[in-house]
N, C-alpha and C positions, 0 to 999 in steps of 0.2 A: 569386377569384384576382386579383392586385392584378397592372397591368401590367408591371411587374418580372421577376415572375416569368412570365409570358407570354413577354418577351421574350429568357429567357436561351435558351429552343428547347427542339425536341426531346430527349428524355432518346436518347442511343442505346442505351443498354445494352439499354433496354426496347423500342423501337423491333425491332431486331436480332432480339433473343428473338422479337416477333411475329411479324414478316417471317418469319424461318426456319418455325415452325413453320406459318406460309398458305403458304408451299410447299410445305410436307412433306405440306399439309393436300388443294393439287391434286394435286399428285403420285397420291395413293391414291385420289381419287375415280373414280369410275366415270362417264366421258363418251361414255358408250353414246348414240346419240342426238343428241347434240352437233354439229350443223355451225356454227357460228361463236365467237366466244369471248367473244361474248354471250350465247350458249346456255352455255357454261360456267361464265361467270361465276356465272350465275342458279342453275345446281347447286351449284357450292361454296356458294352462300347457303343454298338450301334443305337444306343439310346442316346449317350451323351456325344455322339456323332457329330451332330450338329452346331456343337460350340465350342467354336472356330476361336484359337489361340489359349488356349485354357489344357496347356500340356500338366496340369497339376492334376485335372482330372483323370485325364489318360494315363498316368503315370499312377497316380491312386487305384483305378482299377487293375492295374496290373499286379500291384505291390496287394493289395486284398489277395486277388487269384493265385499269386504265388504262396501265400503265405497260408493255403488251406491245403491241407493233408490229400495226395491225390487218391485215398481210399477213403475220404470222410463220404459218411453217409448224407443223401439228398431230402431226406424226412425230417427235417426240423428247421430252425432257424439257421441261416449263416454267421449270425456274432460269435457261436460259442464255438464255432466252428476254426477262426481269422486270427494268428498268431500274431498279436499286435507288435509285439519286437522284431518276426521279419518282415511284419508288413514294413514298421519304419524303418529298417536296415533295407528292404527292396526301395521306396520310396526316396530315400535318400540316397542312394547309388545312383538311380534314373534321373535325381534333379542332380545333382552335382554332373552328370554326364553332358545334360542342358548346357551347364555353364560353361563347361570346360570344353564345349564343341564336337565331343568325342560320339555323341549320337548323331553325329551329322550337320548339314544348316540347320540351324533354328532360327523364325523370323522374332523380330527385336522384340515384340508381346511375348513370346512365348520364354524370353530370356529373363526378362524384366519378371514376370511369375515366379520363374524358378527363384529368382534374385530376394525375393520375399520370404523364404523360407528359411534361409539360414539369416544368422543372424546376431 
């Protein structure tokens, strides 16, 4: 990915779509168990556990977790809860880190994802 194109940002359209549907994704899980939203976080993960090369998702649940206030109340829904501006400032840090190797090896799916979002 040549800097250029790094630098033009996040794609929103794509972004948007993610977002929405990691909420729709807490929303249904089952946080039986769950006292802190650390504990929750780690469920929404272990949900999407299973699919393998899709760091947009793992990286979406994080950027949601981070972006919820660590005194927000567990009585209602999570949307009104989810600061959409750090969700995509966390979102966007994690994929740029993808690209630029700085989280580590990434296998060549997991680049190619990231590579979709800016744009």
């Amino acid at each position: 990915m040549t800097p250029e194109r790094m630098t033009q940002g996040l794609r929103e359209d794509l972004f948007a779509e993610l977002f929405d549907n990691m909420l729709a994704l807490w929303a249904a899980t089952d946080f039986d168990g769950c006292a802190t939203w650390s504990d929750r976080h780690q469920q929404v993960e272990a949900v999407i556990g299973g699919a393998e090369h899709r760091i947009d998702l793992i990286a979406m649940n994080y950027a949601v977790y981070r972006a919820i206030a660590a005194d927000a109340r567990f009585d209602g829904p999570v949307d009104p809860l989810v600061d959409r501006d750090e969700a995509r400032a966390t979102f966007q840090t994690n994929m740029m880190r993808v690209l630029m190797g700085a989280a580590g090896v990434w296998q060549k799916d997991n680049i190619e994802i990231a590579r979709r979002y800016f744009g």
